[in-house]
C-alpha positions as CSV (number, residue, x, y, z in Angstrom):
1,X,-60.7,44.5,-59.9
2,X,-62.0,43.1,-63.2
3,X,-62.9,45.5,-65.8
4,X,-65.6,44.1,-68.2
5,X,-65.6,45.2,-71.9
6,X,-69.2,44.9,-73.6
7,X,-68.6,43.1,-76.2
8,X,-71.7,42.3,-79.0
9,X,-71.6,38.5,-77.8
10,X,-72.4,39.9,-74.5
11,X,-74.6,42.5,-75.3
12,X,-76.7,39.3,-77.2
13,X,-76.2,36.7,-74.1
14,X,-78.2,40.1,-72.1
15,X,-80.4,40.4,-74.5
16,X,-81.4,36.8,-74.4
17,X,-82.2,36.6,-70.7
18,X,-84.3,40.0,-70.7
19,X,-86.6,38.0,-73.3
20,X,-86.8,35.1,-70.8
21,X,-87.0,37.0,-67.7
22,X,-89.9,39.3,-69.6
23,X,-91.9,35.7,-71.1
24,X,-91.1,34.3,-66.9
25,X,-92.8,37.6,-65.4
26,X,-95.8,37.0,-67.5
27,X,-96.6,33.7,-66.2
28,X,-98.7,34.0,-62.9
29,X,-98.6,31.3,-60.9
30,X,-100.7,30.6,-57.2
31,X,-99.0,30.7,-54.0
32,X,-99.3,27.0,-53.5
33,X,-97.5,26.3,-56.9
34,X,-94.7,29.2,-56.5
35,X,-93.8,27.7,-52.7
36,X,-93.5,24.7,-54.2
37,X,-91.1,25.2,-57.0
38,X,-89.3,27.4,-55.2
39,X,-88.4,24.8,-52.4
40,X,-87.7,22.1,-55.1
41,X,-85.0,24.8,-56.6
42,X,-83.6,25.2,-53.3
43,X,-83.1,21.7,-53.0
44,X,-81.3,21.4,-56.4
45,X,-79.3,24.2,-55.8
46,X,-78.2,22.6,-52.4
47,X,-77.3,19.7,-53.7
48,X,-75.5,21.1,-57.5
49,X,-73.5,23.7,-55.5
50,X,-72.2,20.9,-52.8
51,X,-71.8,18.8,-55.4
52,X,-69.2,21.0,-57.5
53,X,-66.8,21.0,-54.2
54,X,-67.1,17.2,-54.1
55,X,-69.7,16.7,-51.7
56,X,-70.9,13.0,-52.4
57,X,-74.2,13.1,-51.8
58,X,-76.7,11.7,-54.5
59,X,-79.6,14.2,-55.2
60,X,-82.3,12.1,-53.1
61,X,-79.8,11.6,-50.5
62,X,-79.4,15.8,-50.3
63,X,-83.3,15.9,-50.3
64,X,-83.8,13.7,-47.6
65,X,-81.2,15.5,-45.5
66,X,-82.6,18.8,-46.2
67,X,-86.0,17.1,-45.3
68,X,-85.1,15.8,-41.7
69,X,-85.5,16.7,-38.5
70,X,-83.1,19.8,-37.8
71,X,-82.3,17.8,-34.3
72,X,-80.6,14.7,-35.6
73,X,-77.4,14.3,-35.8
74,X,-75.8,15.1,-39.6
75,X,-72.1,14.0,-41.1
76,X,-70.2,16.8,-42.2
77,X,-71.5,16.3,-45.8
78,X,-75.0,16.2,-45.2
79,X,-74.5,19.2,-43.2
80,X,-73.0,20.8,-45.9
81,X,-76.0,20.7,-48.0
82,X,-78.4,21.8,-45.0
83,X,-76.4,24.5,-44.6
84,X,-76.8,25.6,-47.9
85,X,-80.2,25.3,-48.1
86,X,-80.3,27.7,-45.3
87,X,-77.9,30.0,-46.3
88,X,-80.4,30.3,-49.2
89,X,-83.8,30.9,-47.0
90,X,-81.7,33.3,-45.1
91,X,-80.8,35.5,-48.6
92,X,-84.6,35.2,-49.4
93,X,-85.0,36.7,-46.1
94,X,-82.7,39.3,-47.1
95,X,-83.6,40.4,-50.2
96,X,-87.4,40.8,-49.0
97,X,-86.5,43.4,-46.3
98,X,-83.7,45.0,-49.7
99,X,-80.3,44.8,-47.6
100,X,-77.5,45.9,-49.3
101,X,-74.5,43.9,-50.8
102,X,-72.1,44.3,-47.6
103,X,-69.1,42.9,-46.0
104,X,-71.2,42.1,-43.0
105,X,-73.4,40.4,-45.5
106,X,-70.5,38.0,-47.0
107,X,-69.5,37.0,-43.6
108,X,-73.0,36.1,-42.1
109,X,-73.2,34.4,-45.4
110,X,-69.9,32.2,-45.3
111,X,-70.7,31.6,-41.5
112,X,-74.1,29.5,-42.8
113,X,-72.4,28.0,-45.1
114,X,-69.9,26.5,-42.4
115,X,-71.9,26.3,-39.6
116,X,-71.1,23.2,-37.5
117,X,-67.2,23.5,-38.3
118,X,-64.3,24.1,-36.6
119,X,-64.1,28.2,-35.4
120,X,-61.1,28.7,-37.4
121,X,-62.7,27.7,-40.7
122,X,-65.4,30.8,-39.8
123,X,-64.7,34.6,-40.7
124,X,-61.6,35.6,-43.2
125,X,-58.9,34.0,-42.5
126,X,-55.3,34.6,-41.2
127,X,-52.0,34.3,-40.8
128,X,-50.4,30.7,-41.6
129,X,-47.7,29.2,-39.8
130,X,-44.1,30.3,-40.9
131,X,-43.1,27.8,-44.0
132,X,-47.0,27.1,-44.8
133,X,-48.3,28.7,-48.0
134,X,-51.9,29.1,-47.7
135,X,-53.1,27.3,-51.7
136,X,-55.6,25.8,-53.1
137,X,-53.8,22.2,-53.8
138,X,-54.4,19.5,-56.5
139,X,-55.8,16.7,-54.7
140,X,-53.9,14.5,-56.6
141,X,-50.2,15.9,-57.4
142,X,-50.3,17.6,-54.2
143,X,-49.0,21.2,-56.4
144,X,-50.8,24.6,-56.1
145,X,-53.7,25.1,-58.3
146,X,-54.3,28.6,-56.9
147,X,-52.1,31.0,-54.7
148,X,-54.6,34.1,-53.4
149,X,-53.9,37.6,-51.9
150,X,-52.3,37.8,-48.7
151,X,-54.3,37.8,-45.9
152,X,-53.4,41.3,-44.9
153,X,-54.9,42.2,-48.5
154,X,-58.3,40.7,-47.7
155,X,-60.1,43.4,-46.5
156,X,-59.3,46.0,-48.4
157,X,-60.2,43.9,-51.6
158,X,-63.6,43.5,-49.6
159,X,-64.3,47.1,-49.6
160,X,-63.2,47.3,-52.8
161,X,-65.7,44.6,-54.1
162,X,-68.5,46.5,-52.2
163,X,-67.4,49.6,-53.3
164,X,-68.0,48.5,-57.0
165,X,-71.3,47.1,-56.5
166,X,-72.5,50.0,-54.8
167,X,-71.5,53.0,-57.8
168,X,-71.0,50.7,-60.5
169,X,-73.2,51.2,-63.6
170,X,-72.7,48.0,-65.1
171,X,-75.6,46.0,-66.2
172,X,-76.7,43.9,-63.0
173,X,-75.8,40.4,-65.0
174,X,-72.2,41.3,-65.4
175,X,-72.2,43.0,-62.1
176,X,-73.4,38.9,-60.4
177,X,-70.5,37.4,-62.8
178,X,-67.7,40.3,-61.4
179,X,-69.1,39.5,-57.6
180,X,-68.7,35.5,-58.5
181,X,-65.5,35.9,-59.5
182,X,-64.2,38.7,-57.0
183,X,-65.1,36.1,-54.4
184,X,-63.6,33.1,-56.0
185,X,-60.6,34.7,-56.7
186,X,-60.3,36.8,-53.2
187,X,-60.4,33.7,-51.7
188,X,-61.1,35.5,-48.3
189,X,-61.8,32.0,-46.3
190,X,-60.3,29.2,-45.3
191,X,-63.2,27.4,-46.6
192,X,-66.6,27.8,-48.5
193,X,-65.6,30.3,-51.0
194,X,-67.2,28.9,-53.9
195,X,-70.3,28.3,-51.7
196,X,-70.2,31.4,-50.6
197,X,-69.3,33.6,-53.9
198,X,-72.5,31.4,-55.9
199,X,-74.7,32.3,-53.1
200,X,-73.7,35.8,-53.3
201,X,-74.0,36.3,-57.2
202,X,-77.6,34.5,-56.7
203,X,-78.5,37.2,-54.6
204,X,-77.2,39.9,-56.8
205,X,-79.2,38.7,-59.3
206,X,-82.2,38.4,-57.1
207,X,-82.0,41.8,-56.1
208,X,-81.6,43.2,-59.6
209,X,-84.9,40.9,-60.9
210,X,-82.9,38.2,-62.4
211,X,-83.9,35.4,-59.7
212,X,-86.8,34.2,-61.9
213,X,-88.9,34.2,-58.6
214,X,-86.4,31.7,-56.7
215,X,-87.3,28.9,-59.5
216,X,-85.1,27.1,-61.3
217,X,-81.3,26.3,-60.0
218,X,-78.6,28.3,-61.6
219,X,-75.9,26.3,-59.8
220,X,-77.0,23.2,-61.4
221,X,-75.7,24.4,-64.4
222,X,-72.2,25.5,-63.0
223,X,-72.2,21.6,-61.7
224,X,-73.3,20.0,-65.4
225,X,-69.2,20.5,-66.3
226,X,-67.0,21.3,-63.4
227,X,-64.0,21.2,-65.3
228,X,-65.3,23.6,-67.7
229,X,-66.6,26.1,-64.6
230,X,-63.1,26.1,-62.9
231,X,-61.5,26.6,-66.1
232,X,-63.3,29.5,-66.7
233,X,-62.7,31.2,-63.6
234,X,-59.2,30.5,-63.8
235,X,-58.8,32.0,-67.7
236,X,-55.8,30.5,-68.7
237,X,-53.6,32.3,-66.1
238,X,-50.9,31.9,-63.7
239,X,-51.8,29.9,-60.0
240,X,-50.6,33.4,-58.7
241,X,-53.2,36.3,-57.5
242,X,-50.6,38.8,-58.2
243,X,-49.7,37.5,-61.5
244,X,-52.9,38.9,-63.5
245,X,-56.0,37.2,-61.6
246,X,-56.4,40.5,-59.7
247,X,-56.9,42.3,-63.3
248,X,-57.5,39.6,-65.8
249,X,-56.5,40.8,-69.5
250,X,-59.3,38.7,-70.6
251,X,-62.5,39.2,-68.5
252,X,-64.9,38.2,-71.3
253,X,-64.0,34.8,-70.8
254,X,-65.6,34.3,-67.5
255,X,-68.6,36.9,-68.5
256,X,-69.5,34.7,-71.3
257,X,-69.5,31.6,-69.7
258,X,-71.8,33.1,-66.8
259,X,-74.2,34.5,-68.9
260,X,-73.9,31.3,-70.9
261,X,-75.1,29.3,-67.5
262,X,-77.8,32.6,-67.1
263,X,-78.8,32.1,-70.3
264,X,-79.8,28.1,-70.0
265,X,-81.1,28.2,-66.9
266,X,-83.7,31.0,-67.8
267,X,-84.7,28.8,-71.0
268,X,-85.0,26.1,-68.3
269,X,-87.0,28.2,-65.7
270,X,-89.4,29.7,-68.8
271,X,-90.5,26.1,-69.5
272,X,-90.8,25.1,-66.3
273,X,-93.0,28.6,-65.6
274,X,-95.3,27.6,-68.5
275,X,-95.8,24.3,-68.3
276,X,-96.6,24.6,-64.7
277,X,-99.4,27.4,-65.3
278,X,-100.6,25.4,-67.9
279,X,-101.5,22.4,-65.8
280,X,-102.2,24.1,-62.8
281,X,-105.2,25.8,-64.6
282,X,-106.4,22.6,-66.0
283,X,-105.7,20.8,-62.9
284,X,-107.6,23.4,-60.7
285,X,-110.7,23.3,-63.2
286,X,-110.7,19.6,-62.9
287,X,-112.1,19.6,-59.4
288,X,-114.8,22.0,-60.6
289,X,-118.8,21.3,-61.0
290,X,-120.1,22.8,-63.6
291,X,-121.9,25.1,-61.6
292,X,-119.2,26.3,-59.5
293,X,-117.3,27.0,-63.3
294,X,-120.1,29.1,-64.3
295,X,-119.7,30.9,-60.8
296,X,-115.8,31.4,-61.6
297,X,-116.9,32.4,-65.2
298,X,-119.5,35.2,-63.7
299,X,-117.4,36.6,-61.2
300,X,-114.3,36.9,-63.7
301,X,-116.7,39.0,-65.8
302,X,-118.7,40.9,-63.5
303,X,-116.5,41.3,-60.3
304,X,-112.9,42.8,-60.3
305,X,-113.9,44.2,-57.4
306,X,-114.9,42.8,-53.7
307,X,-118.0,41.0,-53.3
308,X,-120.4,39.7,-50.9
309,X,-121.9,36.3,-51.7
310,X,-125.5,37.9,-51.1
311,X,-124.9,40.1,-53.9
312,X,-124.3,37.4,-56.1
313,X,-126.9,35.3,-54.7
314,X,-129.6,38.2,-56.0
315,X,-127.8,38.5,-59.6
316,X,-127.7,35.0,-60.5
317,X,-130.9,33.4,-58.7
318,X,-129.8,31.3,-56.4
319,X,-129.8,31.4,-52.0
320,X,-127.4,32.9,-50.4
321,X,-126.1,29.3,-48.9
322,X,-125.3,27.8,-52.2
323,X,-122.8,30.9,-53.1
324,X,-121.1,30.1,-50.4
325,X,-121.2,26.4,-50.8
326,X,-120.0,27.4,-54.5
327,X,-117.5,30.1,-53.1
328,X,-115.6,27.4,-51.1
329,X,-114.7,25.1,-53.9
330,X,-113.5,28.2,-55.5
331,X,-111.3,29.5,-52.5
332,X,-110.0,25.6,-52.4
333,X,-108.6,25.7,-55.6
334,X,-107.0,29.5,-55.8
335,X,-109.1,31.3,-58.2
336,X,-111.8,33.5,-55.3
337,X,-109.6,34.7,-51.7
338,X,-111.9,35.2,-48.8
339,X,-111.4,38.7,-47.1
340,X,-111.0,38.2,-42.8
341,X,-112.1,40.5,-40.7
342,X,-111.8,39.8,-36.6
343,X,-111.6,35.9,-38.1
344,X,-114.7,36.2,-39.9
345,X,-115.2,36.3,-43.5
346,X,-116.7,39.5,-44.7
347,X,-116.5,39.6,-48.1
348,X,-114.5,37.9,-51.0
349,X,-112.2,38.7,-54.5
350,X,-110.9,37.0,-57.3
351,X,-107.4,35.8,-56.0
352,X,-104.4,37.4,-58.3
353,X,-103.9,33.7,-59.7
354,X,-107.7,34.0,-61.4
355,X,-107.3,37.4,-62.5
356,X,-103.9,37.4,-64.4
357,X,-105.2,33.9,-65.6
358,X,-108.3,35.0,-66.9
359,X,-108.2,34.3,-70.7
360,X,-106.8,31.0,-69.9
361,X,-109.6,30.0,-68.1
362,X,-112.0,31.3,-69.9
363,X,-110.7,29.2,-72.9
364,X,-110.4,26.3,-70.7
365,X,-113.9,26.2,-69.2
């Protein structure tokens, strides 16, 4: 099992990302906005993490595939990157209702990733035929890049993986990095490791707070230099599990590189957060009358609370029909939620969008 030393550059790359992930969780964006950016990320992460195995699907090709009708009939790369994308709703899923990191988990994880192939290539594999070593080959010279553990070893190193994640007191970042690499290096399938072990340390960080909300891509980053992410999984040692990748002397060399990747993809996802509230706010004022603004401007300041639109109606002077009339342009762009009640509206609030937005609006109205 890899043992990680804190060093200071790590302590600093931590550091770092809690400043991010503490601007990110500041930024309130509406339901409409969040969806959206979180299926965009999805898609991008789809793609990058296909991409990085050699999938050769262009970006807008992976979009459209992802896009289609589920019925039609898909090649084996365009499945590849549905599958992915699925694998990734079904972690969302997963991390809502708080399951644990698990062996169970892992498998029903590499079996979306290879849905639609061959049932050998699903579930850890076996045996190989006498004479076969089971490697990861150079597609080129035809040599061993990487030799992992016996198949008989698999799932014990399983439980030992789950194990850690479970009592470990590491900080949650490294403890993503150790699961990326356990997985990687484990090697417990015939195929979709790498899928399978970036989906995994996703989800770690998810659970731990580190997901950024599902927006952004953290695998596009791995797939910006894939020479330089296989290098640093591999740390300068010998093709052979055995031979020191089971207890690397030098941990810090993957660590660093992870938390490198964290570390621009939370600068990336902080941008994106900010720039995005800021012209949501301006773009949902922009379809505004005046009138209705001065409505939003009353009700930020004199209603936290539920309302009915006929006590508004006797505070600012106006029928009851034209707060409602008001109330609907409001409720169309995110800033008032109506409040249902045996499918009737009975009352209405600011929606969490207006409130944590307020002085932003307030400045832009």
């Amino acid at each position: 099992m890899i043992k990680v030393p804190l060093t200071n550059e790590i302590l600093k790359y931590i550091t770092e990302i809690d400043k991010n992930r503490y601007t990110v969780s500041s930024v309130k964006l509406s339901k409409t906005v969040a969806n959206r950016l979180r299926k965009n990320s999805k898609k991008k992460s789809s793609y990058a993490s296909n991409k990085i195995e050699g999938n050769p699907l262009s970006e807008q090709q992976a979009n459209d595939v992802i896009d289609a009708d589920e019925h039609k009939h898909f090649l084996k790369p365009e499945q590849e990157v549905r599958n992915y994308f699925l694998a990734l709703n079904y972690l969302e899923q997963q991390a809502k209702e708080k399951a644990p990191f698990s062996k169970e988990l892992i498998l029903s994880v590499q079996k979306l990733v290879e849905k639609g192939a061959p049932k050998e290539k699903i579930g850890l594999r076996g045996p190989t035929p006498p004479g076969v070593l089971f490697a990861v080959y150079d597609s080129q010279s035809g040599t061993p890049d990487y030799i992992p553990p016996e198949y008989r070893d698999i799932p014990e190193l399983l439980d030992e993986l789950v194990e850690y994640v479970d009592s470990t007191d590491d900080h949650p970042l490294i403890v993503a990095a150790v699961v990326h690499y356990q997985l990687v290096t484990i090697h417990p399938f015939e195929d979709g490791n790498g899928r399978t072990a970036r989906l995994l340390s996703g989800y770690i960080l998810d659970t731990n707070g580190y997901g950024f909300s599902g927006i952004g891509s953290l695998e596009e980053y791995f797939a910006y230099d894939v020479d330089e992410y296989y290098s640093s999984l591999q740390m300068g040692l010998p093709a052979l599990y055995y031979s020191g990748r089971d207890n690397p002397p030098h941990p810090e060399i993957w660590i660093n590189y992870f938390l490198r990747m964290v570390l621009l993809y939370s600068n990336k996802v902080r941008e994106l957060s900010n720039a995005s509230s800021a012209d949501e706010i301006s773009g949902s004022l922009s379809y505004l009358k005046p009138r209705e603004k001065e409505l939003l401007l009353f009700l930020l300041k004199q209603y936290p609370r539920e309302f009915t639109p006929i006590e508004v109606s006797r505070e600012i002077g106006v029928t009851n029909k034209t707060v409602i009339n008001r109330l609907a342009a409001l409720v169309k762009n995110g800033f008032v939620e109506p409040i249902m009640v045996h499918e009737r509206i009975r009352s209405y609030q600011l929606s969490d969008f207006a409130k944590q937005n307020e002085k932003k609006i307030v400045q832009q109205i």
